[in-house]
C-alpha positions in Angstrom: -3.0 16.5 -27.6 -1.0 14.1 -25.3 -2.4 10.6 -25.3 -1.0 8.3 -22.4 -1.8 4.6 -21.8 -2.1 3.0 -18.3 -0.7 -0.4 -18.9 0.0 -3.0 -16.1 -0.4 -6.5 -14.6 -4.2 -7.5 -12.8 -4.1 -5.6 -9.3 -1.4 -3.4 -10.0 -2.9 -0.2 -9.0 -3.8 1.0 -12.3 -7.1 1.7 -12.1 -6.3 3.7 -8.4 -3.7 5.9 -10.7 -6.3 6.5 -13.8 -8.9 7.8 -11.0 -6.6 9.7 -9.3 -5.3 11.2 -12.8 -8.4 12.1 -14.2 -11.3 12.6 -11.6 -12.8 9.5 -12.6 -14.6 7.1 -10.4 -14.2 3.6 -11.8 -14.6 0.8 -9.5 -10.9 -0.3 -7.4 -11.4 -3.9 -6.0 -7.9 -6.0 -4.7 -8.3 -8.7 -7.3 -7.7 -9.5 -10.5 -9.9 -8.7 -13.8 -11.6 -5.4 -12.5 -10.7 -3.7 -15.2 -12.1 -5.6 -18.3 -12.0 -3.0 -21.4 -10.2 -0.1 -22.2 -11.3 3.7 -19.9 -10.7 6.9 -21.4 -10.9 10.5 -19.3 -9.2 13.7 -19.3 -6.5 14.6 -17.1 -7.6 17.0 -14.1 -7.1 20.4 -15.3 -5.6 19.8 -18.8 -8.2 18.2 -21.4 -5.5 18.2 -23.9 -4.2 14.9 -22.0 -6.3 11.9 -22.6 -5.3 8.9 -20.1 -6.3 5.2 -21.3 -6.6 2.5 -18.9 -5.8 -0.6 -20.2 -7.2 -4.5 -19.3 -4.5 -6.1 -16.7 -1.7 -8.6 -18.6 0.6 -10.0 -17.6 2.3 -10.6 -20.9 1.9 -9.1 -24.8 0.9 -12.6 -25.5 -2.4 -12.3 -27.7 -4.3 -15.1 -25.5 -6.7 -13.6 -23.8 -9.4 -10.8 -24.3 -7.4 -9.0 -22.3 -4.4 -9.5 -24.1 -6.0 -8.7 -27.7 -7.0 -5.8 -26.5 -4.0 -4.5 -25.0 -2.0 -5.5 -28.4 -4.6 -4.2 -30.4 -4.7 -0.7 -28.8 -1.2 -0.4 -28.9 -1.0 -1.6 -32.8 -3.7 0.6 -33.8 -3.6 3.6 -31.5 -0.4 3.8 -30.7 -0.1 6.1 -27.7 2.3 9.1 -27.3 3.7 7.8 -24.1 2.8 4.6 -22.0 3.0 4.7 -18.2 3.7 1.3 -17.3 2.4 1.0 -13.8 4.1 -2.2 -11.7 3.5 -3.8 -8.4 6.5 -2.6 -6.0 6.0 -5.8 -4.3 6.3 -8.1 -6.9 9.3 -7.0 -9.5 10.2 -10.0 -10.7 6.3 -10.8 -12.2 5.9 -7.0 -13.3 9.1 -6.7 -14.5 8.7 -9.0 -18.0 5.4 -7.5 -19.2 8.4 -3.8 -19.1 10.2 -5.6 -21.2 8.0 -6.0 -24.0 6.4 -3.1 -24.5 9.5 -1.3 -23.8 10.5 -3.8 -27.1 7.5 -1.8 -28.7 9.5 1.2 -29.4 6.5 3.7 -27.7 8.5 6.2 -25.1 7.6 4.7 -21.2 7.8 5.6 -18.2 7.9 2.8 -15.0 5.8 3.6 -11.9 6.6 1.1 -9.3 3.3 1.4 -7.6 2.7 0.1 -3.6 5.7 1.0 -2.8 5.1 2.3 0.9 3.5 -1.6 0.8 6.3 -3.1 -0.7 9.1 -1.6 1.6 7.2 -2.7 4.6 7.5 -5.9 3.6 11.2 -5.6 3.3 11.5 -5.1 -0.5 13.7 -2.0 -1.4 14.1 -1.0 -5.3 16.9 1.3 -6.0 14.6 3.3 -8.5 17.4 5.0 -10.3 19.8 2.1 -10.9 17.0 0.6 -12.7 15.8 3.4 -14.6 19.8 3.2 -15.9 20.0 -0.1 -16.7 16.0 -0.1 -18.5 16.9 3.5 -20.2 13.1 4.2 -18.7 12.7 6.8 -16.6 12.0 5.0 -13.1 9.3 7.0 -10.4 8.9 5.5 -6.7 4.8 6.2 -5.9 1.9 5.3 -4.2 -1.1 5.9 -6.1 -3.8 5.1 -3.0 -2.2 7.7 -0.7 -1.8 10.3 -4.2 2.7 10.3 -3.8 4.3 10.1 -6.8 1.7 11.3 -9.0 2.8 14.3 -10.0 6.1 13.0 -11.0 5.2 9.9 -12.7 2.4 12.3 -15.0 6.1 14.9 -15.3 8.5 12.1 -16.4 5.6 11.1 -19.1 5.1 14.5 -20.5 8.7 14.6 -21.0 9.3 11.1 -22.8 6.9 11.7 -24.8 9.3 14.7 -26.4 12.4 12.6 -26.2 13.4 9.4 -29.0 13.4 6.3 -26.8 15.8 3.9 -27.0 15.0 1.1 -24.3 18.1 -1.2 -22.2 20.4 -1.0 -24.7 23.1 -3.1 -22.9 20.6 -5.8 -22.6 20.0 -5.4 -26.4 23.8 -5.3 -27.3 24.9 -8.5 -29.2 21.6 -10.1 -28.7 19.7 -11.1 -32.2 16.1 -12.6 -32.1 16.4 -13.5 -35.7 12.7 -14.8 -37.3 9.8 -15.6 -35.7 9.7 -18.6 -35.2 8.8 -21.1 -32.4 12.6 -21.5 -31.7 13.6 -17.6 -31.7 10.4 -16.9 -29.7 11.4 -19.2 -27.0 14.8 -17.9 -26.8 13.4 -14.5 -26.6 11.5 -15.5 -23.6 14.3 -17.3 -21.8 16.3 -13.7 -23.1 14.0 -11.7 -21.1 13.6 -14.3 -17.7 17.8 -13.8 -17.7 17.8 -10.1 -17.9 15.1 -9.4 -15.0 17.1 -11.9 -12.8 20.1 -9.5 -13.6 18.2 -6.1 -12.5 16.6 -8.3 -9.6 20.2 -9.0 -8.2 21.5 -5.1 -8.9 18.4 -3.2 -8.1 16.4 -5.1 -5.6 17.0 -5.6 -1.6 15.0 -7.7 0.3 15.6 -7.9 4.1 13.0 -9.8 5.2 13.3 -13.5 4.2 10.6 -15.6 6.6 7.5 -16.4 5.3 5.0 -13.4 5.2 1.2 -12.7 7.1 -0.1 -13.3 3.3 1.3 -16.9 3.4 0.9 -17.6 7.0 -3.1 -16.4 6.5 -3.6 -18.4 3.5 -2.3 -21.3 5.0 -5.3 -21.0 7.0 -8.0 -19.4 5.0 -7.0 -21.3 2.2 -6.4 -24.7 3.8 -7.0 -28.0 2.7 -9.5 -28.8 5.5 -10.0 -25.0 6.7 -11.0 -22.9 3.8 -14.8 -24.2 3.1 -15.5 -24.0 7.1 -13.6 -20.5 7.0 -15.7 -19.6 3.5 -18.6 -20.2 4.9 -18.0 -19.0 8.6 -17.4 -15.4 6.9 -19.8 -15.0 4.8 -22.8 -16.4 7.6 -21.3 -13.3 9.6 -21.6 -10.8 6.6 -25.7 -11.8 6.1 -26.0 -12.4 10.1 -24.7 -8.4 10.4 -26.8 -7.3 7.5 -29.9 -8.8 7.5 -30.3 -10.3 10.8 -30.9 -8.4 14.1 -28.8 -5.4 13.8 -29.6 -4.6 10.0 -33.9 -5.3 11.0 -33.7 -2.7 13.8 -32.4 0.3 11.6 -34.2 -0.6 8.6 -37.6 -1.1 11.3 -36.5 2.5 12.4 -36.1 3.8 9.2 -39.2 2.9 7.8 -41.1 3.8 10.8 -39.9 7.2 10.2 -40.6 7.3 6.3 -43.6 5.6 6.2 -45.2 6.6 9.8 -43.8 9.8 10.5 -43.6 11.4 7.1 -46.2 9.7 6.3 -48.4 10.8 9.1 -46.9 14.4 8.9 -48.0 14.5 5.3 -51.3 13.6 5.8 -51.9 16.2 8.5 -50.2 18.3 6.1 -52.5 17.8 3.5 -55.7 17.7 6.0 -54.7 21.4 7.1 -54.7 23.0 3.4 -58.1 21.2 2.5 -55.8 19.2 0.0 -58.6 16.8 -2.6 -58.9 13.3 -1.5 -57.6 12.1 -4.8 -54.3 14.0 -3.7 -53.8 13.0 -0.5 -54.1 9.6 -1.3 -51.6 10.3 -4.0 -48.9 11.7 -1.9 -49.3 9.1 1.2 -50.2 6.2 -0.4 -48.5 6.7 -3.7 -45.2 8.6 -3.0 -44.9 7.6 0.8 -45.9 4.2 1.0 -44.3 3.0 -2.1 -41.0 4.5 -2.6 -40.8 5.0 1.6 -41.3 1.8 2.2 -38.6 0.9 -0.4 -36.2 3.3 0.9 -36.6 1.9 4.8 -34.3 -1.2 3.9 -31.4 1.5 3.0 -29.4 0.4 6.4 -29.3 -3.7 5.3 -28.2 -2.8 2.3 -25.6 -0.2 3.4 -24.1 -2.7 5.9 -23.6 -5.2 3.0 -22.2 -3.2 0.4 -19.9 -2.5 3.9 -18.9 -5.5 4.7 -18.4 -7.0 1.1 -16.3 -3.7 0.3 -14.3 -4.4 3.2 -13.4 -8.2 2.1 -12.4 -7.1 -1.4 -10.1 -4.2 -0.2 -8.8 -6.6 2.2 -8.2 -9.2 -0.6 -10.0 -12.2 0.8 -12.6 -12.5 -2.6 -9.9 -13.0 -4.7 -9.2 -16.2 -2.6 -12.7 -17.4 -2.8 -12.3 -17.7 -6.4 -9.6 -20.1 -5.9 -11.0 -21.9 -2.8 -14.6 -22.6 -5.2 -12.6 -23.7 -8.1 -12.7 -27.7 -7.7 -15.9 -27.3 -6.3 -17.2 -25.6 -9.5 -15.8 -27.2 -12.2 -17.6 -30.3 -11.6 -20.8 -28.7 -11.7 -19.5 -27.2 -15.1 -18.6 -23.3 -14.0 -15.1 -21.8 -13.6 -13.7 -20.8 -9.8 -13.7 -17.3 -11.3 -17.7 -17.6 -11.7 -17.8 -17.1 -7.7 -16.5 -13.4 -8.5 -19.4 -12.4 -10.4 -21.9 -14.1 -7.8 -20.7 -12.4 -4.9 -20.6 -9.0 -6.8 -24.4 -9.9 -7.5 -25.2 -9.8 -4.0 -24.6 -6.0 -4.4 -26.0 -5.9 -8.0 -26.7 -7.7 -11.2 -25.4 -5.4 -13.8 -21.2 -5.0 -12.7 -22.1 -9.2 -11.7 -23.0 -10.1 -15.3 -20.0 -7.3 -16.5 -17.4 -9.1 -14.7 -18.5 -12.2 -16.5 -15.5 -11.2 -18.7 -13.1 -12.3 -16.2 -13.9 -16.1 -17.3 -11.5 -17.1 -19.9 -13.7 -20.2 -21.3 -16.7 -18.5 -23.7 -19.0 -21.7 -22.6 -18.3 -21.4 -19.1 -18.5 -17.2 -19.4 -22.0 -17.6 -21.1 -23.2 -20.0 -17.9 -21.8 -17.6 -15.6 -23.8 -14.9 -17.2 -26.9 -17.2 -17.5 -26.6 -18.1 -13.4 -25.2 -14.9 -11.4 -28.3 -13.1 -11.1 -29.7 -16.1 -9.3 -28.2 -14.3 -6.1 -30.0 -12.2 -4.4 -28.8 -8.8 -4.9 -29.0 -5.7 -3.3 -32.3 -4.7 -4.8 -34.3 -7.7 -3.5 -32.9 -8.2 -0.3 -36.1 -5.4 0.8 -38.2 -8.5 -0.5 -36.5 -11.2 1.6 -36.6 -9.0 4.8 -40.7 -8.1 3.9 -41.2 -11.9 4.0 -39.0 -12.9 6.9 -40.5 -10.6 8.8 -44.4 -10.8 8.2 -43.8 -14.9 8.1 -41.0 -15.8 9.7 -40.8 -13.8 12.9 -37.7 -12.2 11.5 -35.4 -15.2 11.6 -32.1 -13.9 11.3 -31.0 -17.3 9.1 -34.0 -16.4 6.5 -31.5 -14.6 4.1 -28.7 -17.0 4.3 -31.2 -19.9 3.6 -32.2 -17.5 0.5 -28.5 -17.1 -0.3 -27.9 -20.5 0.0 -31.1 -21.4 -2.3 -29.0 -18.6 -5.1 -26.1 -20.7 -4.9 -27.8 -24.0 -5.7 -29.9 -23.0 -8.0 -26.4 -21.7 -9.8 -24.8 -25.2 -9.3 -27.6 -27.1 -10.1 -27.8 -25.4 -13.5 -24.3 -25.4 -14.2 -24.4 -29.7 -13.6 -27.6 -29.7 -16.2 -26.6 -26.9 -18.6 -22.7 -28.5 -18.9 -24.4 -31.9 -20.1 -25.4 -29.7 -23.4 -23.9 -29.6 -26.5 -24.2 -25.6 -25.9 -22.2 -25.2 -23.3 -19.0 -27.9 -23.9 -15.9 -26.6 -23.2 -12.3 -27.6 -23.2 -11.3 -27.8 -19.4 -9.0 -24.9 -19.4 -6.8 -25.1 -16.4 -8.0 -22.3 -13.9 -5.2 -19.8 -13.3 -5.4 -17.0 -11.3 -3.1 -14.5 -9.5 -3.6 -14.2 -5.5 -3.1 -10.7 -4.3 -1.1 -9.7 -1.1 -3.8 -8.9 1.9 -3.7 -5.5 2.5 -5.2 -2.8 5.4 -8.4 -1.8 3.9 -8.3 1.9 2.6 -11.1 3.8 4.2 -11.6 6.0 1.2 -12.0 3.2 -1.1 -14.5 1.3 1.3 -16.8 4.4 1.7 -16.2 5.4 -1.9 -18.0 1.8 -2.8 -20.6 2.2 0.0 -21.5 5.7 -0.9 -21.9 4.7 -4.8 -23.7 1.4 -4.2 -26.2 3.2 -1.7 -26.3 6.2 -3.5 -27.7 4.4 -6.2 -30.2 2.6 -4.6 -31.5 6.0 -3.3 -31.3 7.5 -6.7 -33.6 4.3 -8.1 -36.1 4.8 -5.5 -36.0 8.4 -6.2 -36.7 7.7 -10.0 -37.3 4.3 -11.2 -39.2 3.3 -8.1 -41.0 6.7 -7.6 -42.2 6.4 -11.0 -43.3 3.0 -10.8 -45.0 3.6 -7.6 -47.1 6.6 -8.9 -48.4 4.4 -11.7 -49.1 1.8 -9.7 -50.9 4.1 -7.8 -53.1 5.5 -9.9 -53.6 2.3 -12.1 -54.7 0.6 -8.5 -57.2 3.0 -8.1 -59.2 3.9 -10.9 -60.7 1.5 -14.1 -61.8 2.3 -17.3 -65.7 2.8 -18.2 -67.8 3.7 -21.2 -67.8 7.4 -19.6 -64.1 7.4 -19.5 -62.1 6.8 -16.1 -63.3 6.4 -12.5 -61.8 5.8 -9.2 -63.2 2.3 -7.9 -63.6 1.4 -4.3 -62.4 -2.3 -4.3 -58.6 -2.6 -6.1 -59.6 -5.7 -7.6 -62.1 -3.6 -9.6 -59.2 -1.6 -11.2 -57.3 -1.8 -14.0 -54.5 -2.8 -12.2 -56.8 -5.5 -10.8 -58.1 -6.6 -13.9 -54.7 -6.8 -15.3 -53.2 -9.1 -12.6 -56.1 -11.0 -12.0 -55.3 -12.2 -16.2 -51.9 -13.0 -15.5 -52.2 -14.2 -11.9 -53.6 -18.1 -13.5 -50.4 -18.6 -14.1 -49.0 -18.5 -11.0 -52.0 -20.6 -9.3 -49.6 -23.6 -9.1 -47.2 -22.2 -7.2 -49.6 -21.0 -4.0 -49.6 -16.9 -5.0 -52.4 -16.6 -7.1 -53.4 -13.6 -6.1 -53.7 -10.0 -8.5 -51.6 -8.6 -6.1 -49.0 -10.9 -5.9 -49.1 -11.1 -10.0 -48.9 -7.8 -10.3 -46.1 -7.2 -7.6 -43.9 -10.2 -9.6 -44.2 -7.9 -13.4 -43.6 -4.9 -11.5 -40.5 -6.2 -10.3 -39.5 -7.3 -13.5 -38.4 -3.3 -14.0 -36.8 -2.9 -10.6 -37.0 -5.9 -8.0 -37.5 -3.0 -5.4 -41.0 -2.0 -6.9 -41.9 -5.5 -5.3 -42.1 -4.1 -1.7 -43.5 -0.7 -3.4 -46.2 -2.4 -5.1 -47.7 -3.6 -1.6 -46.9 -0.1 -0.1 -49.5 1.2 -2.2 -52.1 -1.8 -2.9 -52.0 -3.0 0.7 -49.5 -5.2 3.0 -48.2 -8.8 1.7 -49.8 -10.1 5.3 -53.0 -9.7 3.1 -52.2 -11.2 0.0 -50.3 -14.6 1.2 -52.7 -17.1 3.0 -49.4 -18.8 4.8 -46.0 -19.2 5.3 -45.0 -21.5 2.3 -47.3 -19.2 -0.2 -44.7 -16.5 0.7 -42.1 -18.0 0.9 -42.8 -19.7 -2.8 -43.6 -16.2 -3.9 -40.2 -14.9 -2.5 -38.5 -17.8 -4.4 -39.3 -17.4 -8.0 -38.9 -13.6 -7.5 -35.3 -14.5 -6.6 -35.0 -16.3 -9.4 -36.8 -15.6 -12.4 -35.8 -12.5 -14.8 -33.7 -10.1 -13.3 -34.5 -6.3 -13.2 -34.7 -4.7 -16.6 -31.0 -3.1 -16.2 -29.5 -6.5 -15.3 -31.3 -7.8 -18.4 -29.9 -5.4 -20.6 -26.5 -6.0 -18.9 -27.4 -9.8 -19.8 -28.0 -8.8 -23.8 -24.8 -6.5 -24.3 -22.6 -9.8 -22.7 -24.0 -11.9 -24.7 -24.1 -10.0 -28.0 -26.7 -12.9 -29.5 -30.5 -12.4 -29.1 -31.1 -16.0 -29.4 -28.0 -16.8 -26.5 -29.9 -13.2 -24.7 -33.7 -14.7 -25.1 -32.3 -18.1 -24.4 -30.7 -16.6 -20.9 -33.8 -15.2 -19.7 -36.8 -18.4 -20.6 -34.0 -20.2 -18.7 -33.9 -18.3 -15.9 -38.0 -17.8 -15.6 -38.3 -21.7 -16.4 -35.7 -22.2 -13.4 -37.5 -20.0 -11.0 -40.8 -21.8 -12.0 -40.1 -25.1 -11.6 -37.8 -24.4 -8.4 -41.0 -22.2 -6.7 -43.4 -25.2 -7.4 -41.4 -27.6 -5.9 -40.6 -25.4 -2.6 -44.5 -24.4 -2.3 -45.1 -28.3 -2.4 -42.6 -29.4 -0.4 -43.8 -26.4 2.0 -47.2 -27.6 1.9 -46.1 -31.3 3.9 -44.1 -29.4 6.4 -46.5 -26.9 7.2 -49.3 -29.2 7.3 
């Protein structure tokens, strides 16, 4: 058994080269912090090689989570052979994190990664002068276009056989004596003095001017450019999606699920003398509630597009920095923005990347707060109620976004007034990755998965759900057993929401419906358009505009989906911090919906 540890700095490729090693599909994003806790998966076509891939460091330094887990690893699992994967472009960063683990005594091998990237850019590494002077066997590759794979996986089988005795001329005459703050700073300065050595022998740059990276970011990341750029982008992304272009294919779409199939599967049914109670099952039930779920595929496709496209392009790595004064005033980190764009695509990876967030009070707030965007799942709601109420104004979902991102800073300016949620102002750093040509195959990799789960919940989750709601909409309970009623409201699923729907009488919905539509979505926010597929259209339950729209509020807001709030329990490894997360949220969503519906009330009046 050959066990070999992916190590590397944030954005280094590593996570490209563990995929491409083992037929794994982990997420690849052009930023830092995508890979939060150690992968494991088995070489393609040897299982007795088990690859590792290992948080992003830049340093041994046990300081962050990332850090400790690196060191610990290393300490207590001690791999047979580390493959120490580096950024071609940036040598002199990657170059000191080599250094120490080459000072751990574990046989390495060096991948300078990117570097078709690097050399376009006028940075040339002679490979084998510094695989002399390092005593580590040095491999040239390019882990997105599969080059140098083979190699780099050849050179580690081998080390692994060979004692391994790191840069000993660097080593020669040079004592660290104890550790102490003294030896450990002269260690450091040791280390700084030997990479500007192999920088000077084994590095050529030809290109001196300033780069497209730093002539871009002087733009997109001005002082007086960035917010109007910020925002300028990410209008288009939502205008694309959900306005004009998005409504027409999902329209289509769900004119053919729900009206053709549909129709097709009634005549269907009609020709082979199918029961009533049968028909009605498979149109009402299985057509009209996981169709009409499945008809807003094409938004949702064109968003998990576009946002794919930014973050191989390396533009959401900026928008962290760009939100970082912003945010910490109202009490959140800049790297809190990662995790609320990646909710716009889904909860669960948003509350995952949480980790990324160095401070525990401001990771915690993050965790509380991302889910207030409107993800994936219930961006089918928005377009239901922009449609039916709004005349399918294009600017209905950025208004909803925009409502996400207050709510977010709103609770970060109450929460961070808490004795819960102090923290000790740790400066925000944050590594800015070179902007690169987007790789097809990693855009329509991150399309296909995001899409194809959405499909596979509305095939399962939301299938489910729908039946049940189905059948629990249509019959009630009676001293001779169970019946199929006439009037919905007589059901059980009537009875049941007409319980639970008092609550909600402040807030303008206080319809069964529209209760039973909100604990429905509460398993899958989806299930909130499938619920009135089956028990009739929202254009019958809300008596206006600002009912709906208060409706569509606190569903925005309250709980998330029962995966996201598992996702919210394992981050926060506490069931008082997990319980606390969730009332929060509900008691946000409540207070925010009331005050809309009001405030819609004097408008619309």
């Amino acid at each position: 058994m050959l066990n070999i540890a992916l190590i590397g700095n944030p954005n280094s490729g590593k996570t490209t080269v563990f995929n491409a090693l083992t037929g794994a599909k982990e997420y690849v994003g052009n930023r830092a912090g995508v890979t939060v806790e150690e992968k494991k998966g088995k070489l393609k076509g040897d299982p007795n090689v088990i690859v590792t891939d290992l948080p992003g460091i830049y340093s041994l330094s046990p300081y962050t989570k990332e850090e400790i887990i690196t060191e610990r690893y290393l300490n207590e699992n001690r791999p047979d052979v580390i493959i120490n994967v580096a950024d071609a472009s940036s040598p002199e960063r990657s170059l000191y994190l080599t250094l120490q683990l080459a000072e751990k005594g574990i046989p390495m091998v060096l991948m300078l990664n990117m570097t078709d990237f690097a050399e376009k850019n006028g940075i040339f590494i002679d490979e084998e002068a510094l695989s002399a002077l390092l005593n580590i066997k040095t491999v040239k590759a390019s882990a997105a276009k599969g080059k140098g794979l083979t190699e780099t996986l050849e050179a580690a089988r081998k080390a692994s056989k060979e004692p391994f005795s790191p840069y000993m001329e660097y080593r020669k005459g040079k004592t660290y004596g104890s550790v102490s703050q003294t030896s450990e700073e002269k260690q450091i300065k040791e280390r700084y003095d030997y990479i500007e050595e192999l920088i000077k022998i084994c590095v050529t740059k030809t290109k001196n001017g300033i780069g497209f990276t730093e002539k871009a970011d002087r733009f997109l990341c001005g002082k007086y450019t960035a917010f109007p750029c910020f925002f300028a982008i990410m209008t288009l992304v939502y205008f694309l999606s959900a306005g004009p272009a998005g409504s027409f294919l999902s329209s289509a779409l769900t004119d053919f699920t729900v009206g053709y199939l549909g129709e097709a599967a009634r005549e269907f049914m009609i020709s082979v003398n199918a029961a009533p109670w049968v028909m009605s099952l498979v149109c009402d039930g299985i057509v009209g509630g996981a169709g009409t779920v499945i008809g807003f595929l094409p938004q949702l496709t064109l968003l998990f597009f576009m946002l794919a496209l930014l973050e191989d392009l390396g533009y959401m790595a900026r928008v962290a920095f760009i939100m970082d004064r912003l945010f910490r005033f109202f009490g959140l980190s800049g790297k809190s923005v990662i995790p609320m764009i990646i909710a716009t695509g889904c909860g669960v990876p948003a509350v995952m990347s949480s980790r990324t967030v160095d401070d525990p009070a401001k990771r915690r707030m993050t965790i509380i707060t991302s889910t207030f965007m409107p993800c994936g799942a219930k961006l089918p709601v928005i377009s239901m109620i922009s449609t039916l109420f709004f005349d399918g104004k294009w600017w209905t979902a950025p208004l909803c976004y925009g409502i996400g991102v207050t709510a977010v800073l709103l609770s970060g300016l109450m929460l961070k007034k808490t004795l819960l949620f102090a923290d000790e102002g740790a400066p925000f750093i944050m590594e800015l990755p070179q902007y690169r040509l987007p790789l097809i195959k990693n855009i329509a990799k991150t399309v296909y998965d995001r899409s194809f789960s959405f499909v596979k919940r509305a095939g399962s989750v939301i299938l489910i759900a729908s039946l049940a709601i189905w059948f629990f909409s249509g019959y009630k309970i009676t001293s001779f057993g169970i019946s199929p009623v006439s009037d919905m409201s007589e059901s059980i699923l009537g009875v049941l929401g007409a319980g639970i729907s008092v609550l909600f009488r402040p807030l303008g919905f206080g319809d069964w419906r529209a209760a039973v539509a909100t604990l429905m979505g509460l398993l899958a926010k989806e299930e909130i358009v499938g619920v009135f597929g089956v028990v009739g259209g929202a254009e019958n339950v809300f008596s206006g505009s600002a009912e709906a729209f208060s409706f569509l509020i606190f569903n925005l807001l309250c709980t998330p989906c029962m995966a996201a709030s598992a996702a919210i329990g394992k981050e926060m490894n506490s069931f008082k911090w997990t319980a606390f997360a969730l009332l929060y949220q509900s008691c946000f969503a409540y207070a925010a919906s009331f005050l809309i519906y009001r405030i819609g009330l004097l408008i619309v009046k």
